[in-house]
C-alpha positions in Angstrom: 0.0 0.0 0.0 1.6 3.5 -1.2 0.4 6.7 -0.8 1.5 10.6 -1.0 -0.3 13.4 1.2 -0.3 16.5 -0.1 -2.0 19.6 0.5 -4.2 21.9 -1.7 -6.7 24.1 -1.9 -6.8 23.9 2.2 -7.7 20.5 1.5 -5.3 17.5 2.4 -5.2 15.0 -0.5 -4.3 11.6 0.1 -3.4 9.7 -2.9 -3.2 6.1 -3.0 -1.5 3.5 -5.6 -1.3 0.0 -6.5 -3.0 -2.1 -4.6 -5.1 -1.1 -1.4 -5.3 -4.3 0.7 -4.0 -3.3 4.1 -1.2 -5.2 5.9 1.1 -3.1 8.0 0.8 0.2 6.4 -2.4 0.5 7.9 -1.7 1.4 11.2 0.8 3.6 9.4 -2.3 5.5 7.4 -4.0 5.6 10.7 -1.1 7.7 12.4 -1.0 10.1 9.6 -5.0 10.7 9.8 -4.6 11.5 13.7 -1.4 13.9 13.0 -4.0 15.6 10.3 -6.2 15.7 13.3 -3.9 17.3 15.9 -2.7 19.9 13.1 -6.7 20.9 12.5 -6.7 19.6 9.1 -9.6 17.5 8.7 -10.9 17.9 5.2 -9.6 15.1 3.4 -9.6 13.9 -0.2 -8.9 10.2 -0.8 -7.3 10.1 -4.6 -8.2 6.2 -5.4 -7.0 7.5 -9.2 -4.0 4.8 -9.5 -5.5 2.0 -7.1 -5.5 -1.1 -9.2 -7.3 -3.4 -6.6 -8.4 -3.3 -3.6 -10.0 -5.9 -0.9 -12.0 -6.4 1.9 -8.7 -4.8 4.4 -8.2 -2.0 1.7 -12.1 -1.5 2.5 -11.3 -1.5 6.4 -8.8 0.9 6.2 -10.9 3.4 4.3 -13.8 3.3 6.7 -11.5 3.5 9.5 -9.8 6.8 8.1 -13.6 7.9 7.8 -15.1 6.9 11.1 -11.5 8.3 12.7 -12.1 12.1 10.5 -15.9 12.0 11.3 -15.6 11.4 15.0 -12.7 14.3 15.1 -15.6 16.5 13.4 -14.0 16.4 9.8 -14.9 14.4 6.5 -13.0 12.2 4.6 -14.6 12.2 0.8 -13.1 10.0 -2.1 -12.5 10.5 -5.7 -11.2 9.1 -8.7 -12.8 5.8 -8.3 -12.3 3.3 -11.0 -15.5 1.0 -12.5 -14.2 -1.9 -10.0 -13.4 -0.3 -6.9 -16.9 2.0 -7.6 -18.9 -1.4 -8.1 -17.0 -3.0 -4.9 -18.2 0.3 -2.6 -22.1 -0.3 -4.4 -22.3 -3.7 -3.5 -20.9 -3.3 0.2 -23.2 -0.5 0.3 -20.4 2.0 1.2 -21.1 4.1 -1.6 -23.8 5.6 0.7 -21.7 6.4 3.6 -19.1 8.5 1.3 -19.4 11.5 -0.7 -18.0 10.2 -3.8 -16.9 12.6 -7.0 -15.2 11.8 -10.2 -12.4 14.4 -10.2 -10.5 15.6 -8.1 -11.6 19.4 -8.8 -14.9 18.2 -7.8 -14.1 16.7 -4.8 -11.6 20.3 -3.6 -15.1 22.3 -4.5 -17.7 20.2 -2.1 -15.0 21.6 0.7 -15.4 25.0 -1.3 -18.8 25.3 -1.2 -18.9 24.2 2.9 -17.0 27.1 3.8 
């Protein structure tokens, strides 16, 4: 599991590659989402752009980062969702629990528009 954070438009973005399917870089994700916290930057942008596959963990971790961003008052959208991954959130139903945008311009204006 790789991943870059960077920050723009006062939005952090999170950008995941490869495959998403957990194993030790989770805990390491769920560090860097509590550091976000503590540094009050808590609108954040998953970028699932360059994800190949992902699993049941990969799933875990993602509603982990939300539940962990919701409960510290922030969101945690994703974007850039393949066909697969998109038809793996609908049929876990998880595509109702996040906001979900096609580009990453869209996701960076839902934070617009809230402020």
């Amino acid at each position: 599991m790789k991943y870059d954070i960077s920050e723009r438009y006062n939005c952090v973005i999170i950008s995941f590659k490869g495959n998403l399917m957990g194993g030790p870089d989770a805990e390491t994700f769920r560090e860097e989402l509590h550091k976000l916290i503590d540094e009050d930057k808590k609108e954040v942008i998953i970028d699932l752009g360059k994800v190949k596959f992902m699993n049941s963990s990969g799933l875990g971790i993602l509603m982990g980062g939300y539940t962990t961003m919701k409960n510290a008052g922030g969101e945690m959208v994703i974007c850039q969702a393949d066909k697969k991954i998109e038809s793996l959130l609908m049929v876990t139903q998880l595509i109702k629990v996040f906001n979900h945008f096609r580009t990453l311009e869209e996701a960076v204006a839902h934070f617009d528009e809230e402020e």
